[in-house]
N, C-alpha and C positions, 0 to 999 in steps of 0.2 A: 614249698617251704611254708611254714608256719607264720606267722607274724614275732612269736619269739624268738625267730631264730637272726630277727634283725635288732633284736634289743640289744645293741653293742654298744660297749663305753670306748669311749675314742679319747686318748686324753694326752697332749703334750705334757712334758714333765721334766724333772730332776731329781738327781739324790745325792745324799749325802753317803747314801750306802755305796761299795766295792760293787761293780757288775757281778762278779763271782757270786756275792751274798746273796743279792736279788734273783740271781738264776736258781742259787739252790735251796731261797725260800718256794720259785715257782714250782720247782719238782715238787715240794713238798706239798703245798695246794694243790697244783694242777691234779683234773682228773681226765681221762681218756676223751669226755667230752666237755668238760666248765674249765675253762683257762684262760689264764693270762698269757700274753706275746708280747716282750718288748722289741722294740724294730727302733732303726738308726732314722733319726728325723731325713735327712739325705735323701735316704732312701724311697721315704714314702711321699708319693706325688701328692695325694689328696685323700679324705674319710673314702669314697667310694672305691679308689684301690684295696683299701684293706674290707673294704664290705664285701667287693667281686670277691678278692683272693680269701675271705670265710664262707665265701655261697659255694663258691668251686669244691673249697674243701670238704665242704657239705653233701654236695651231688656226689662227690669222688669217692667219699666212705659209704651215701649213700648205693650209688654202682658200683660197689667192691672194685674200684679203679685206683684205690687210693697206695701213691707210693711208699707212706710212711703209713706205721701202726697209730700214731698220735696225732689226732686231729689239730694239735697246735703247729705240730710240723709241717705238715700238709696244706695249713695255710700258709704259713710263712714260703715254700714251695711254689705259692702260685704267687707270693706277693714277689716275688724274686724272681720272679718268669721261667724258673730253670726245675729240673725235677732233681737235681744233682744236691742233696743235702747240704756238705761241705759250701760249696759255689751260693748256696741259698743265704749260708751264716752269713758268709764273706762280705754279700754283697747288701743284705736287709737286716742284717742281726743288729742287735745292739752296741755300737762302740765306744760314746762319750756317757757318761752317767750325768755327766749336766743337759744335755738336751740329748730326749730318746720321747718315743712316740707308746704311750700302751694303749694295748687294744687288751678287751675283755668280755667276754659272753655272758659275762656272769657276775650280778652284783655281789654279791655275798661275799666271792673270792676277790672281787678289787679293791671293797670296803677292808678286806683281811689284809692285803698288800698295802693300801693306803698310807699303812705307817712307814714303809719304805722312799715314801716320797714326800721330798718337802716343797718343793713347787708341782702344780698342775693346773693349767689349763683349757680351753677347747681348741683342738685343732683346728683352724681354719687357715691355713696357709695360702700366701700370698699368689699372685699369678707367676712372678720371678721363683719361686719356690717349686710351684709344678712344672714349669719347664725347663729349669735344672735337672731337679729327680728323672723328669719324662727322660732328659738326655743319658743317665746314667743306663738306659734300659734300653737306648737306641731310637726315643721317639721323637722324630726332629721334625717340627713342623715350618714347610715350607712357605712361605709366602705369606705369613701370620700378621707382616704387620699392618696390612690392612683391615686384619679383623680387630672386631670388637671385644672386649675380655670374656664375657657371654662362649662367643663364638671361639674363643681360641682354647675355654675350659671345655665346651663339649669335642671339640676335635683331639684334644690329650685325653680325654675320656674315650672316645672311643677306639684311639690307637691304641691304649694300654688294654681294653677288654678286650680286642683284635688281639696282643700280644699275650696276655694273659690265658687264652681261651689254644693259642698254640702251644704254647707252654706246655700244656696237659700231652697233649699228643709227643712230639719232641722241645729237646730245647730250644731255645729261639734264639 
C-alpha cells in the first residue's frame, strides 16, 4: 500500500440534512474508488477500525476477492465484520443524523460534502466508547480491569483485526 492510501479523513459529525439526502448526494460524488462512508457512531470502536476495514478493502479489490463492486461497500463489509450487505447496513450504517462518523479517502469529495454537515469534529473516542462498539461485534474483554487504558486499547485492537481479518473468509 501506498502512503496515500492512508490519507483518510475520520470526522464525527452532524446534519441538518435528511440521511436519505446525504446518501444520495454520496451516489452522486462517490466514484468506484474516491468516497465518502457514513457509519453509526455506535458502531464504530476507533480511527483504526475503519483504517483496517479500508486496507482490507483495498487488498480485496486488490486480489479480486472483493464481495461488492464498490470499494465503499466492501469497506463498510469489513467494518461490520459480516460479508452479508443488508447485516453490514443494519449493523454500521448510518442511523441518527445528529451523531454519525464520516470517513473519506478523498479530500476534494469531503470538502464537496462538507456542506452537508454542520457540526464535525475528530474522532477520538473514549475508552467506555470502544468497549461498547467492541461489545456490539462480540469483543468482550476478560479480566480488563486490571489493565491500564494503554493495554485494554491494544487488546480491542487486536480482537477486532482478529475479527475483522475472519470476516473476509466467513462471517463471524
Amino acid at each position: 500500500m501506498n502512503k496515500s492510501n492512508l490519507d483518510a479523513i475520520i470526522k464525527h459529525a452532524s446534519s441538518n440534512f435528511e440521511i436519505e439526502d446525504m446518501l444520495s448526494k454520496l451516489k452522486e460524488i462517490n466514484t468506484k474508488t474516491k468516497f465518502i462512508q457514513l457509519f453509526d457512531t455506535n458502531s464504530v470502536i476507533n480511527k483504526e477500525h475503519l483504517l483496517c476495514s479500508y486496507l482490507n478493502a483495498l487488498t480485496s479489490f486488490k486480489e479480486k476477492q472483493n464481495s461488492s463492486k464498490i470499494l465503499s461497500i466492501e469497506m463498510l463489509l469489513f467494518a461490520a465484520m459480516t460479508r452479508q450487505i443488508n447485516l453490514a447496513i443494519s449493523l454500521a450504517g448510518i442511523k441518527n443524523k445528529s451523531d454519525f462518523i464520516v470517513f473519506s479517502n478523498d479530500a476534494k469529495k469531503y470538502n464537496i460534502f462538507k456542506k452537508y454537515l454542520n457540526k464535525e469534529t475528530d474522532f477520538n473516542p473514549s475508552l467506555l466508547h470502544m468497549e461498547n462498539s467492541a461489545k456490539r461485534y462480540k469483543i468482550i474483554l476478560k479480566n480488563s480491569k486490571k489493565l491500564i487504558k494503554k493495554e485494554i486499547q491494544n487488546l480491542i485492537n487486536i480482537n477486532m483485526f482478529q475479527k475483522i481479518a475472519v470476516s473476509k473468509i466467513k462471517d463471524a
